[in-house]
Phi, psi and omega in degrees: 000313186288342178309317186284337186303138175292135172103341201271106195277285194224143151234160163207128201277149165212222161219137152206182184077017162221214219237329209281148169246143197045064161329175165220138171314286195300337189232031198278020145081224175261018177279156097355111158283137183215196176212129161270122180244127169278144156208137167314087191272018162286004206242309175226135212239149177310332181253017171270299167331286198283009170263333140331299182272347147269008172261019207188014135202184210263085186305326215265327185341122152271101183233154171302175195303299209289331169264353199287157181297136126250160144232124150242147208248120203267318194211168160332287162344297179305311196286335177311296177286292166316354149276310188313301188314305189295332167310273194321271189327320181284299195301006180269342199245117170302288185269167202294133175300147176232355173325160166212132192256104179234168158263176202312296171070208191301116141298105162250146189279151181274199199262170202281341157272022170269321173300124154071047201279325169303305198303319194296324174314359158236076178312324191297295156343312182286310215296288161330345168262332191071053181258117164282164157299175168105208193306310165306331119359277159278000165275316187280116186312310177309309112023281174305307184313276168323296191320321169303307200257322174264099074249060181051027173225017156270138186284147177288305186308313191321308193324294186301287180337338200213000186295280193312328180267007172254359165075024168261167188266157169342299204276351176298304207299311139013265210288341177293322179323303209261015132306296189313303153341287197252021167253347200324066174321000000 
């Protein structure tokens, strides 16, 4: 979801919030799967970000330690608006918010088929940009973007607007176009 956000420079899926040292997917002690977002902030705001994120899942969910909503939060500031949204977000909700606004603490990055997991599902794409996994993968803003769009949460005008400055060719813009199409959320 966040691939698509304007302003949004890398995400990279991991663990935080816990205790465990070299978490894992298979071993992951008391962490959280989260996403780390680098973001422009000339481009876009922190509380843009979190409006995004209530809007695009399920607050009231009960999920275990390792799926539950989180934000974690890098400053006062930051956790200052996440509770202010999250206020805003509850007078909205028949059942109880289970989100938890914690801080950021420690980032381990997940393992390299966890990064950009929509996008790899179209290896020809990757292939045609010439991205591998790994650092190239989670370093490329191009990367975020696609990841974002063929996984349904980008708009076709948005798309159009921007391909050619994302460094794809006709038959790329193409084939993401007609994802966007038969993903529409």
């Amino acid at each position: 979801m966040f691939g698509c956000a304007p302003g949004v420079v890398r995400t990279r899926v991991g663990y935080s919030g816990g205790t465990k040292r070299c978490p894992s997917y298979y071993d992951l002690g008391d962490h959280t799967e989260t996403t780390d977002i680098e973001f422009d902030p000339q481009q876009t705001s922190y509380e843009a970000l979190l409006g995004m994120f209530w809007r695009n899942h399920d607050c009231t969910a009960r999920c275990s330690r390792q799926y539950m909503s989180a934000i974690f939060y890098h400053d006062e500031e930051q956790k200052a608006l996440a509770e202010r949204t999250m206020k805003e977000q509850a007078s909205r909700q028949t059942k109880n918010i289970t989100t938890k606004i914690l801080p950021a603490g420690e980032f381990t990055e997940a393992e390299d088929y966890h990064q950009k997991y929509l996008l790899q599902k179209h290896g020809a794409l990757l292939s045609s940009l010439d991205i591998e996994p790994g650092d190239d993968l989670i370093k490329s803003h191009v990367a975020a973007r696609l990841n974002g769009y063929v996984g349904g949460y980008g708009k076709l005008q948005d798309f159009d607007a921007e391909w050619e400055r994302l460094g794809l060719n006709n038959q790329m813009a193409e084939y993401v176009r007609n994802i966007i199409r038969t993903q529409r959320r």
